[in-house]
C-alpha positions in Angstrom: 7.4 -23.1 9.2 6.9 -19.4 8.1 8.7 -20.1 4.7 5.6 -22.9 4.4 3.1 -20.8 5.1 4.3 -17.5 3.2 4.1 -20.1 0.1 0.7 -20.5 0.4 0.4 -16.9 -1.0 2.8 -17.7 -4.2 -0.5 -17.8 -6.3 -0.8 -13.8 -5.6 2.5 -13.3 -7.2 1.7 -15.3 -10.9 1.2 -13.5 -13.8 -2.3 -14.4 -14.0 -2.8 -14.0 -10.5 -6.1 -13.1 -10.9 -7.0 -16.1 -12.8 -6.1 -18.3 -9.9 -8.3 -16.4 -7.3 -11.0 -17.1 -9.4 -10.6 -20.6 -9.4 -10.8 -20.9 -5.9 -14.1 -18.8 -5.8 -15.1 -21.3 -7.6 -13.7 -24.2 -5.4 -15.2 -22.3 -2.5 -18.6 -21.7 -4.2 -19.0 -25.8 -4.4 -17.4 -25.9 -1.0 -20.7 -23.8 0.1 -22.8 -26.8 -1.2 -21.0 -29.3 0.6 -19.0 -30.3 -2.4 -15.4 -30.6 -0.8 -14.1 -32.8 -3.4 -14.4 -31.6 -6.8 -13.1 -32.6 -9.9 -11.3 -29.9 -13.1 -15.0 -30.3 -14.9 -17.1 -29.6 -11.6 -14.7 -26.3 -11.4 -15.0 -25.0 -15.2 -18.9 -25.6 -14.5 -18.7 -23.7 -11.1 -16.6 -20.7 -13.6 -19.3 -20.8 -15.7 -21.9 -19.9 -13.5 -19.5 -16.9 -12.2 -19.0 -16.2 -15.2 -23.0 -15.4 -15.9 -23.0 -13.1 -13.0 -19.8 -11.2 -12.8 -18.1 -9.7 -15.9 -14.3 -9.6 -15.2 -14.2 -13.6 -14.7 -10.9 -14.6 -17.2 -11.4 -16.9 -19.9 -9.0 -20.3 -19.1 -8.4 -21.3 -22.1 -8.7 -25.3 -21.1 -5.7 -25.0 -18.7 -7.8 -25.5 -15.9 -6.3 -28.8 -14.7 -2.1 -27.1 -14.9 -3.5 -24.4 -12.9 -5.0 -26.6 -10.0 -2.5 -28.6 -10.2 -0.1 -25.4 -9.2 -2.2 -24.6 -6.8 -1.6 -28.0 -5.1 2.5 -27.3 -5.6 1.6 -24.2 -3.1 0.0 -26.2 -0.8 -3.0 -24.2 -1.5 -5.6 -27.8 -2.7 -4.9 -31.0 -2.2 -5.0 -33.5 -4.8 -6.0 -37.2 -4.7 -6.6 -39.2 -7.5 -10.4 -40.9 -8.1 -10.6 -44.0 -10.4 -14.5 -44.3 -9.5 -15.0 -41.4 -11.4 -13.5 -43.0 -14.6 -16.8 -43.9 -16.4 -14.7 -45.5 -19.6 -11.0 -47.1 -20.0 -9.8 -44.3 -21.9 -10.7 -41.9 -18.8 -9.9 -44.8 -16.1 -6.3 -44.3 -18.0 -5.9 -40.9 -17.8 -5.2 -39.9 -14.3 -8.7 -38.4 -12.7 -7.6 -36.1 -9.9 -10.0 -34.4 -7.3 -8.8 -31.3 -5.8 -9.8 -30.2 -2.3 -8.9 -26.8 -0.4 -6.2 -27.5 2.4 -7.0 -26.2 5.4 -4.2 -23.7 5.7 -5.0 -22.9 2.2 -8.5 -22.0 2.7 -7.2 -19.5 5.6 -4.6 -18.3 2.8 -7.5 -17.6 0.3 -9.9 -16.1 2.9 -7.6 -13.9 4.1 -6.6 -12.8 0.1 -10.7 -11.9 -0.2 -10.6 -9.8 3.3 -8.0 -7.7 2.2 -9.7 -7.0 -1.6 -12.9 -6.3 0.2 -11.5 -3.9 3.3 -13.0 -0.4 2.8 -11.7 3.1 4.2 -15.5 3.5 5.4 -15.8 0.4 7.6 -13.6 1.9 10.3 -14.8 3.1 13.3 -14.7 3.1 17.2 -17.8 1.2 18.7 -18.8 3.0 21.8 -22.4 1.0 21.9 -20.4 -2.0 23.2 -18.9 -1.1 26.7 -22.3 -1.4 27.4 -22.7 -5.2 26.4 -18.9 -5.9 28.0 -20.2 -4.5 31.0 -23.3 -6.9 31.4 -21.4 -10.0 30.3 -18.9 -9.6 32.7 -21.6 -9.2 35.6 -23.4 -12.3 34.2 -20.0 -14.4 34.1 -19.4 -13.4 37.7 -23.3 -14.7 38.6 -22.7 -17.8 36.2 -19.5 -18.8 38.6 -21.0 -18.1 41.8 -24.0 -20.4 40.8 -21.8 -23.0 38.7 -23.4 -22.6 35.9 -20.2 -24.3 33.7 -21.9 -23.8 30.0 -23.1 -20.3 30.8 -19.2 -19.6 32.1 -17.9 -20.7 28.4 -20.7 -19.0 26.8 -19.9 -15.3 28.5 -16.5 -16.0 28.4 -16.4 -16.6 25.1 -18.3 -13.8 23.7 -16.3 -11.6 25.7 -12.8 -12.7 24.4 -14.4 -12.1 20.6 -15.7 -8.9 21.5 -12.2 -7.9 23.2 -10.3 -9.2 20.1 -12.7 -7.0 17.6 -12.7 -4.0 19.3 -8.7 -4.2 19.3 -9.3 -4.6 15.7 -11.3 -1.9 15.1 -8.9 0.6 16.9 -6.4 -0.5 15.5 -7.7 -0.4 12.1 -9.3 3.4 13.1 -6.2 4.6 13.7 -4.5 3.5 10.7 -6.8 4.9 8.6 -6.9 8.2 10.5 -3.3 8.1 9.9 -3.5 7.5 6.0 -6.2 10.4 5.8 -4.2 12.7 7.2 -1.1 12.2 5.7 -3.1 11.9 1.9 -4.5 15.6 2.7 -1.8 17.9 1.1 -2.9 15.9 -2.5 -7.0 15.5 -1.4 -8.1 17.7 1.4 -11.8 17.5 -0.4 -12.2 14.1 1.7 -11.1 15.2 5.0 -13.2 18.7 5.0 -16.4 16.5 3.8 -16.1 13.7 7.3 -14.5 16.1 9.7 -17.6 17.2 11.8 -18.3 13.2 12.2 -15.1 12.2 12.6 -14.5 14.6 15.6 -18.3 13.7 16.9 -17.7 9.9 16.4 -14.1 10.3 18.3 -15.4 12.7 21.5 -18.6 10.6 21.5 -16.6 7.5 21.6 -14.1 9.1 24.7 -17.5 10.3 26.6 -18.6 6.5 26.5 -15.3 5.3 27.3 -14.9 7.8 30.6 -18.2 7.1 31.6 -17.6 3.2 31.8 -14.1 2.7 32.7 -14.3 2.8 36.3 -17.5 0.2 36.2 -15.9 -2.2 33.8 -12.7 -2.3 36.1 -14.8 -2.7 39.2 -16.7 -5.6 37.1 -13.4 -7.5 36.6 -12.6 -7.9 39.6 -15.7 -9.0 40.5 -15.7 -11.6 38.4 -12.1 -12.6 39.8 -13.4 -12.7 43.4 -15.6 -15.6 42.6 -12.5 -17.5 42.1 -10.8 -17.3 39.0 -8.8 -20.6 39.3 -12.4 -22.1 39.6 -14.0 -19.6 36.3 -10.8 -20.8 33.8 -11.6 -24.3 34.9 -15.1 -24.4 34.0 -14.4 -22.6 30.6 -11.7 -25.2 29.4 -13.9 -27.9 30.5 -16.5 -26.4 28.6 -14.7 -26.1 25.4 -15.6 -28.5 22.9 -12.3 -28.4 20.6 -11.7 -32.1 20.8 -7.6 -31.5 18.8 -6.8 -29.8 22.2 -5.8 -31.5 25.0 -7.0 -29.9 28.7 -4.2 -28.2 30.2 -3.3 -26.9 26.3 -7.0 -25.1 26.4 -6.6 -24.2 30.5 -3.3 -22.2 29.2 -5.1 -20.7 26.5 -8.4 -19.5 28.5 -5.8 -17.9 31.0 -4.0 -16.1 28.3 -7.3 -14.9 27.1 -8.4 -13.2 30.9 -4.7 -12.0 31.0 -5.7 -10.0 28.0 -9.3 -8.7 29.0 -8.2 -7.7 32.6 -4.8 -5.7 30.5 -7.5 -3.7 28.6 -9.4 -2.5 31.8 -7.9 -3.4 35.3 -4.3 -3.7 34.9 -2.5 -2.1 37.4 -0.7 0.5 35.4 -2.2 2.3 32.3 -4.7 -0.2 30.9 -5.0 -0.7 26.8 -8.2 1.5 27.6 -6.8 4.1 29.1 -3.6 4.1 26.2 -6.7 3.8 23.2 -8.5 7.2 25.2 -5.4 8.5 25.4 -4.3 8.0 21.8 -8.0 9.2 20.6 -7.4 12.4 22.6 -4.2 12.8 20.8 -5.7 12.5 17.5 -8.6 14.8 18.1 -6.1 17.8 18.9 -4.1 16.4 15.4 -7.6 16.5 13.7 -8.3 19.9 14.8 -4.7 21.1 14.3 -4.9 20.0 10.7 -8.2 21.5 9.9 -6.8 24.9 10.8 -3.7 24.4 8.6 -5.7 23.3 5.6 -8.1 26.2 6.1 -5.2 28.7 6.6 -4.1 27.1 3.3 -7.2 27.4 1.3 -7.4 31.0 2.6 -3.9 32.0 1.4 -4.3 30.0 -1.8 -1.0 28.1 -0.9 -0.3 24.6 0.4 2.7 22.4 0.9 2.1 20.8 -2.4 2.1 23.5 -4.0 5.4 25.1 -2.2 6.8 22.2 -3.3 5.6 22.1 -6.9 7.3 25.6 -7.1 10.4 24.2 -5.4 10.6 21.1 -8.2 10.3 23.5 -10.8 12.8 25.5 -9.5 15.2 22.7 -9.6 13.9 21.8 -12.5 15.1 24.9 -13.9 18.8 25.4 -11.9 21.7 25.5 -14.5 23.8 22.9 -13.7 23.4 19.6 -10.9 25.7 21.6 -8.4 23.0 24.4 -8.5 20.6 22.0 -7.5 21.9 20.3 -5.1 22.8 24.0 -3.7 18.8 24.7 -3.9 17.6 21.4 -2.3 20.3 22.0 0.4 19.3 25.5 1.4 15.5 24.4 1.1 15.3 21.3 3.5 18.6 22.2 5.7 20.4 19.9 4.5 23.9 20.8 5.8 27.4 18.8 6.4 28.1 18.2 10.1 30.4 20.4 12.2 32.2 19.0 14.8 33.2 22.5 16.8 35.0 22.6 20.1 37.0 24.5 22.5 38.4 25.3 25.9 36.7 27.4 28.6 38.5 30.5 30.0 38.9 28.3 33.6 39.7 25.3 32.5 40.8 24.7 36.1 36.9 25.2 36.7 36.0 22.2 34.6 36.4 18.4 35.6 38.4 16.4 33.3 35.9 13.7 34.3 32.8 15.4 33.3 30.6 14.4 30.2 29.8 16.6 27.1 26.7 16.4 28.3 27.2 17.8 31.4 29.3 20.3 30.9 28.3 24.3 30.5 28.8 25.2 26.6 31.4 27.3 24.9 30.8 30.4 23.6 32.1 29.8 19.5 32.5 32.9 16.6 30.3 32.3 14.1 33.2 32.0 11.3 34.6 29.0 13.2 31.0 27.3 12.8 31.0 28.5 9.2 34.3 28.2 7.1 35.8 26.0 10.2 38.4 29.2 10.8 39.2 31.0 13.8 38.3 35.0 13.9 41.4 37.0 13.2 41.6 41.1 13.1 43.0 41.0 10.0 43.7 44.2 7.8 41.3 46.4 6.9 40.2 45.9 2.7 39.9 49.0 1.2 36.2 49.9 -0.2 36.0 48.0 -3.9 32.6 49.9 -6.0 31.9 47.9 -9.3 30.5 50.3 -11.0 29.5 48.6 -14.2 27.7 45.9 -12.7 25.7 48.1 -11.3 24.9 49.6 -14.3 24.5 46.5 -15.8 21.8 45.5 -13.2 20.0 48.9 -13.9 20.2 48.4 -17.3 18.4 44.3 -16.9 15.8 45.8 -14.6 14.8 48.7 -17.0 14.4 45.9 -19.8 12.3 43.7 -17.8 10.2 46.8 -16.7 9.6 48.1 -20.1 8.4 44.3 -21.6 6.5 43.8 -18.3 4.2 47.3 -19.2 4.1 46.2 -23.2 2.8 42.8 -22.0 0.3 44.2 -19.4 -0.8 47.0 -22.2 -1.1 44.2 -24.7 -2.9 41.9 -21.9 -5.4 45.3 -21.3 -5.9 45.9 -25.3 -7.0 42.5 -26.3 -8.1 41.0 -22.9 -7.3 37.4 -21.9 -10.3 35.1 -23.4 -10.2 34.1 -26.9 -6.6 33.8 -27.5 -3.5 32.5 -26.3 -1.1 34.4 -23.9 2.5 34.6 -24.3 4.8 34.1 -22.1 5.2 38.2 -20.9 1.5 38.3 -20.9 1.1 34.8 -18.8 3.2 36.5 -16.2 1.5 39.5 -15.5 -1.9 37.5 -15.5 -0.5 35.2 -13.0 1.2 38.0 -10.3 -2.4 40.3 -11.2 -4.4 36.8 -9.9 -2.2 36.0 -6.9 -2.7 39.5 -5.3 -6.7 39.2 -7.0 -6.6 35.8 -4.8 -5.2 37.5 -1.6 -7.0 39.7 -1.4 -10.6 38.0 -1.1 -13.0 38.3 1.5 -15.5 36.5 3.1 -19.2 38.2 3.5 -22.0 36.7 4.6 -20.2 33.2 5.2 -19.1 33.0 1.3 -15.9 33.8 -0.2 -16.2 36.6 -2.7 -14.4 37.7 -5.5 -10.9 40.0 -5.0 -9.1 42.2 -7.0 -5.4 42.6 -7.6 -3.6 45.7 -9.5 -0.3 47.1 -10.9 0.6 50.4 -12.1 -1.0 49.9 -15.5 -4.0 47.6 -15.2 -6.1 46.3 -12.5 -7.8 43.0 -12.4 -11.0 42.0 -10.6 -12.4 38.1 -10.3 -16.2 38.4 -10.5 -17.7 35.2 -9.3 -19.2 33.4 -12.6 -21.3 29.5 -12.2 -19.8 28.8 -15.2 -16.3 29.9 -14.7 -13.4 30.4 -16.8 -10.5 29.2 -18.9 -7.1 31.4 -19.8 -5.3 29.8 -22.4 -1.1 30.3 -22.8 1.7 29.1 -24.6 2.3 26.5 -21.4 -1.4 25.1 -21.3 -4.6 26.3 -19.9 -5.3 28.3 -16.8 -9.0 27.0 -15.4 -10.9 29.3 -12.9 -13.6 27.8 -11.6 -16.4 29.8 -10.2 -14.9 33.0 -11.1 -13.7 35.5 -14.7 -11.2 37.8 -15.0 -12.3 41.5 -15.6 -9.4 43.5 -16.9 -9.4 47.8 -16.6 -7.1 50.4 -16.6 -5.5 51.3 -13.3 -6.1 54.1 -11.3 -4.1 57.0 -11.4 -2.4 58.4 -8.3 -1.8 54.7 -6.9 1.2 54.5 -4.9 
């Protein structure tokens, strides 16, 4: 039964699956008009007229028949073959087919079009309609103390749909919150432009929520003291679905009140209480992200860009066992260590009693490292290498002496209008991460910085045009701000 259904999808998975979901717009637009039958010819013309309004409609290529006629292998149409529609021998010969949407195939293509149109924007959490819950239930209680059967199905009704969207739309909420906050390390543009309505719409929606909980429990079971046995009855009489037998409908309509009394009068937490409760958890995450990515954007550094360093790094290690060394040591990634041992009372200690329960060991750290237990041993005698550490000296003089050349060459001929070297690119970029640490913010905006090393200073003036450096790796963009380059001051420690 769920193989059958999933099949009724198969058309999503063609190669030219989106040639196929325009044919049934087309099907459905003649559907609209009360055309359920229609015939290859009535769907090319149906195309056509799509085709005059939207651009992207695919060109068939006269294959329109081979492509209902998959459709109908999927389940999707159905087909039936129409000689009245023969107007000569030769077509009364060929085999004239009519093609109608299946009903599980039209719920298979309308739920194909509500997933291309969903939009991050339509969520939300309707606070306006506890309001409306809270008068329908009061008018289904009146309705079935005056037995008023239609006006019982009519409330209860509306209620169950309004029940089932607001599930919906929490759910959906949620989900969404969930996907912005996990996209903000790549775009935290989007979450600093919506989050001064997103926490207004979520503590506006709790306010509403607090403020009618207690009625709309109190209005369920006033609704249930006019006799619910009585109320259920009435509805599934009232229910015109003629396919459904009586007691089928009765089973349903009590399923249906099961559910509305869970989301406001159930005896332990109510799905209410759980959706303010989950809310209130995502506020505090709201708020808690907001002050990392504003501690980020302060400090110029992020997790994507620790770990854009970190993949270059890795990128960069020698050999694999190097990197796998790097990744280790950067996400903990360690071996397990099964350690043990045997208190100083053992005596004190039931043989009975669990790992769990029993007070720890006290363990040397080289057992948990190199799995051996600590021994005296005899005292090593002093080893000094002296030649590597002149060797060191030597590597740290050389790097010293290019780093000045480069930063006197970077002072000398500035950084626009040329292209830095490598030397030179590294001095610019340790001079702009200090320039970038060291900014301030007066008067509410964030001004330039400066950032010096023993030989030139740099300062970022803010600029509306802003700024490109170019190097030997690419080009360094500074938006808002350019790079001043001057001489150090002397006597800086």
């Amino acid at each position: 039964m769920v193989s059958d259904r999933f099949r009724l999808f198969n058309f999503t998975r063609r190669d030219d699956h989106v040639a196929y979901l325009w044919v049934l717009r087309a099907m459905d637009r003649l559907r609209a008009v009360h055309q359920v039958q229609v015939d290859s010819d009535q769907v090319g013309a149906a195309l056509a007229e799509l085709a005059e309004q939207y651009d992207d409609v695919p060109t068939l290529d006269g294959n329109l028949r081979s492509r209902l006629d998959a459709l109908y292998e999927d389940r999707v149409v159905h087909r039936f073959d129409d000689a009245s529609r023969a107007g000569n021998l030769v077509r009364y010969r060929n085999r004239q087919s009519v093609y109608q949407f299946s009903e599980l195939g039209y719920w298979a293509y309308t739920a194909v079009e509500d997933l291309l149109e969903a939009r991050i924007q339509d969520a939300n959490l309707s606070r306006l309609v506890f309001s409306d819950i809270l008068e329908d239930l009061k008018a289904l209680a009146a309705a079935n103390r005056a037995g008023e059967t239609e006006q019982v199905y009519r409330r209860l009704s509306r209620l169950d749909s309004v029940m089932e969207d607001m599930g919906r739309r929490s759910a959906q909420f949620h989900v969404t919150l969930g996907e912005i906050v996990r996209s903000t390390d790549t775009s935290p543009d989007l979450f600093l432009r919506y989050k001064n309505a997103l926490l207004t719409h979520m503590t506006d929606f709790m306010a509403e929520l607090d403020r009618y909980l207690a009625r709309l429990a109190r209005a369920v079971h006033e609704v249930e003291d006019t006799g619910l046995g009585t109320l259920l009855a009435r509805a599934a009489e009232a229910d015109e679905r003629p396919f459904m037998p009586y007691t089928e409908r009765l089973d349903e309509w009590e399923r249906r009140w099961a559910a509305l009394r869970e989301w406001f009068a159930a005896e332990g937490d109510s799905r209410a209480g759980e959706l303010r409760a989950a809310t209130r958890t995502a506020v505090s995450g709201v708020i808690a992200l907001l002050r990392q990515i504003t501690e980020a954007q302060r400090g110029g550094v992020n997790r994507a860009t620790q770990l854009r360093h970190l993949a270059e790094w890795v990128w960069r290690a020698p050999d694999t066992d190097a990197a796998h060394a790097l990744m280790s040591a950067a996400f903990n990634l360690r071996s397990a260590r099964h350690l043990g041992g045997a208190h100083d009372d053992a005596e004190e200690i039931s043989d009975r009693a669990t790992w769990w329960d029993a007070p720890g060991v006290e363990l040397s750290i080289s057992l948990f490292r190199t799995g051996k237990a600590p021994t005296t041993g005899v005292p090593q005698p002093v080893r000094a290498n002296a030649g590597a550490r002149v060797e060191l000296r030597r590597r740290q003089a050389a790097e010293r002496a290019a780093e000045r050349e480069a930063a006197g060459r970077l002072l000398g001929s500035g950084a626009y209008d040329r292209v830095l070297d490598d030397d030179e690119t590294r001095v610019l970029l340790r001079l702009l991460t200090r320039a970038l640490e060291a900014r301030t913010v007066v008067a509410g905006r964030l001004g330039g910085g400066s950032g010096a090393s023993d030989t030139v200073m740099m300062r970022l003036s803010p600029s509306e045009e802003g700024s490109t450096v170019a190097t030997t790796r690419g080009r360094l963009h500074l938006p808002g701000f350019r790079v001043e380059l001057a001489p150090a001051r002397r006597g800086r420690s």
